[in-house]
N, C-alpha and C positions, 0 to 999 in steps of 0.2 A: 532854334525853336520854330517849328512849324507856325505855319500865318492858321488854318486852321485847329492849332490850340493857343495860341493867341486869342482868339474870337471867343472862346471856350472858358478861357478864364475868368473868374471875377477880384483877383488879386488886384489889389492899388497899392497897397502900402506892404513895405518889408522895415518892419520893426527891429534895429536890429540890436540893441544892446543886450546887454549881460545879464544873467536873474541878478533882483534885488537892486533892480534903477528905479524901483516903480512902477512897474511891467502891469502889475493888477488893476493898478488904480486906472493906468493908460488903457488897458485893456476897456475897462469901463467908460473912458472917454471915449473911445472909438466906438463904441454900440452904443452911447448915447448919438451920436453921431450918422449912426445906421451902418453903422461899419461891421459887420461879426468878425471874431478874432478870432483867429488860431492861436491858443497859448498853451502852458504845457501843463495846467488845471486841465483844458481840454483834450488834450492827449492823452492825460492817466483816464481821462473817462472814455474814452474811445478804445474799447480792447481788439478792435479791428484795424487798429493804428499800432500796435505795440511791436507786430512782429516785422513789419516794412520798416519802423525808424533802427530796428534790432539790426533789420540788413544792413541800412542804409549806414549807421553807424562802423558795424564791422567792417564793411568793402572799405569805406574812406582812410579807416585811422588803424584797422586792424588787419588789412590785406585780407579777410577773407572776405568771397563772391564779387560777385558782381557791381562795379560802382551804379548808381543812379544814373538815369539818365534825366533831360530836362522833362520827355511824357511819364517818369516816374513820378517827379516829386507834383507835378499836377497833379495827377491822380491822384495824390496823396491831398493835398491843400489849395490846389485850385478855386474849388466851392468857396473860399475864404474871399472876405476883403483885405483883411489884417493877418498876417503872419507876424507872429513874433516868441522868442523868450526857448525854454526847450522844448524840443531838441533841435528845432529851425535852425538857434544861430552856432550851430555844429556846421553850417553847412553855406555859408553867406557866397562864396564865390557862386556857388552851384544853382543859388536861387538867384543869385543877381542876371545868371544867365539864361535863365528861366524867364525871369521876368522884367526884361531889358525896359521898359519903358515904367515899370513901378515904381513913385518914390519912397524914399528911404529916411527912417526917422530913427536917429539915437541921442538917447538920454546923455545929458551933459550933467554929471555927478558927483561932487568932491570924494575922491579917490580914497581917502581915512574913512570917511564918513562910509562910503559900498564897502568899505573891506572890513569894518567893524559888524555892517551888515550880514554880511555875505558869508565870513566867517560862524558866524553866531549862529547863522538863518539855515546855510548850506553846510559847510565844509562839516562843522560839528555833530550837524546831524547822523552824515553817514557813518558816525563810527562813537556813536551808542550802542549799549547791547540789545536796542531793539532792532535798530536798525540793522545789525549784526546776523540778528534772530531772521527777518526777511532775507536777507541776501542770500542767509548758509542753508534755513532750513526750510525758508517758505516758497519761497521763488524755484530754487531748486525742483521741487515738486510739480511746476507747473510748466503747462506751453507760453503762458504769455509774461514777461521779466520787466514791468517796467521802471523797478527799480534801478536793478541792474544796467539797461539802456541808460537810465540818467547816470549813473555811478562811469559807468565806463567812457560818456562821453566826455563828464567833466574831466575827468582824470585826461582824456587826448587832450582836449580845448587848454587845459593847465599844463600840461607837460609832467604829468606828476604819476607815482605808485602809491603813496604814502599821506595822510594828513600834514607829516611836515612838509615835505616836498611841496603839498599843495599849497599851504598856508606861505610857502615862501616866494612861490612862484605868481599869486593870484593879482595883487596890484602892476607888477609888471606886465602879466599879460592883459588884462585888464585895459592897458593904456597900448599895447599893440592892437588888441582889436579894432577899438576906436581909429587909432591911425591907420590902420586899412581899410576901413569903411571909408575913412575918409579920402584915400588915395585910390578907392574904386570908383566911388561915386563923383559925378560930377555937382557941383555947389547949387546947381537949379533942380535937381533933385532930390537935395538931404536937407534935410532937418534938425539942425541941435539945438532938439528942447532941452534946455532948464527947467528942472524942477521948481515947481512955483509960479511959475510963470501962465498957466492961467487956461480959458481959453484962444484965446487972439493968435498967439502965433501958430499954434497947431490947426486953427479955422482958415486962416491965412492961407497956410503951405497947400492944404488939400479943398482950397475954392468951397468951401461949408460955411453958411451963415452960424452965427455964438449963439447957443442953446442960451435959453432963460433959466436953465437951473444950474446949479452951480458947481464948476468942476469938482471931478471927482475927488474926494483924500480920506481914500481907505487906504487903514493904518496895516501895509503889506506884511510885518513882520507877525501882528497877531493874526490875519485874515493866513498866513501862509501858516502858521502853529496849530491853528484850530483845523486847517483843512488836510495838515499831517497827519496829528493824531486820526480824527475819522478815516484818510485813508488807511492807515496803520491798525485801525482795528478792523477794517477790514479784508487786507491781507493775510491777518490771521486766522478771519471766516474761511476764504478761500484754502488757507492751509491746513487748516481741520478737515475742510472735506479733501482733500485733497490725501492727507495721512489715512484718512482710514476710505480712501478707493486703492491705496496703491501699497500701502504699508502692510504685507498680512501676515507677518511672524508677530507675535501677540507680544510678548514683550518690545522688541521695535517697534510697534505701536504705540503701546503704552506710553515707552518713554518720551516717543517725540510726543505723545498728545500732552503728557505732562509738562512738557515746556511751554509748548503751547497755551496751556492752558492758566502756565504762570504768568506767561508775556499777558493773556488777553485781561486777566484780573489787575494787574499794575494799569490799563490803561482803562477800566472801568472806573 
């Protein structure tokens, strides 16, 4: 990495655990903090992010294009104080190299306790027939997949094709990734928070006096259900307009609108 994008960046922290450590609530300590986060609530709203993480994703795990380089992924999340969650921790060696002097914070999380999570929160999600509905008939339609981006990274980061596959694979990698974070980073620069654990040691690590209000515990698995559903209904906004810009044989039409328009009423 260039010393003039070094200067350039505002990146401190590379957040780097798993979805469903707490990522939300974190994320809210860090902007309590004055930190802004990059996390991957903010990613789905940035649709000038969707089709760089799409590359970035294929080149690494799927051989096609071009890998990233270090002035890529600035450009991508430089502006950030906080990196973290998806699709960043698709990519940890690549940022660590990016940003050689950031330090590095992961969540220390009984491993039952994330997999009941994470199961429940993630895995199951992707393979509802709503979800279903986005991937085959909505996304398809469009330039920008950030479904599909999250779908296909989890599936590299897991080693998996399959729900079972994933589901059997997710604890053990799960405790790999941790142990490489932890055999990248040197110990003056990481972090393993414990959940629960408060202000003090996360104030600690990043030289930040303790805010007088009170750490953050937002309840991630309903804050992540409620912000599904809303994006999910509006994915099917986008694939309505989307069916009748591109769809012109009138029954073809018809039909996808009718699905469509089964999916949007089950989620009104």
């Amino acid at each position: 990495m260039s010393s003039s994008m070094a200067k350039k960046s505002n990146v401190q922290v590379l957040h780097m655990s798993l979805p469903r450590t707490g990522s939300f609530f974190m994320k809210a300590a860090y902007e309590e903090l004055g930190m802004p986060t990059y996390h991957g609530f903010v990613y789905i709203e940035r649709p000038e992010d969707h089709l760089r993480w799409f590359d970035a994703v294929q080149a690494k795990y799927y051989g096609k294009g071009k890998p990233f380089t270090a002035e890529d992924f600035d450009d991508l999340v430089g502006d950030w104080a906080v990196v973290s969650d998806n699709p960043a921790i698709g990519f940890v060696e690549e940022l660590l190299k990016t940003y050689p002097e950031a330090k590095v914070a992961l969540v220390d999380r009984d491993s039952n306790k994330w997999y009941k999570s994470y199961d429940e929160g993630v895995i199951r999600s992707f393979f509802t027939w709503k979800m279903w509905a986005v991937l085959n008939l909505i996304e398809p339609l469009q330039i920008l997949k950030p479904v599909t981006v999250t779908r296909d990274l989890q599936y590299a980061i897991f080693r998996c094709k399959n729900q079972a596959e994933w589901q059997r694979n997710a604890k053990m990698i799960c405790q790999e990734h941790s142990e490489k974070i932890r055999e990248l980073v040197p110990k003056d620069r990481l972090l393993e928070y414990k959940l629960g654990s408060g202000w003090e040691p996360l104030c600690k690590f990043l030289d930040k006096e303790i805010p007088e209000k009170a750490f953050p515990h937002l309840n991630d698995g309903k804050e992540f259900e409620l912000w599904m559903n809303n994006f999910q209904r509006r994915e099917v906004r986008r694939g309505l307009m989307a069916a009748a810009r591109y769809l012109v044989v009138p029954v073809a039409a018809s039909g996808i609108a009718l699905a469509f328009m089964k999916i949007w009423r089950s989620w009104t």
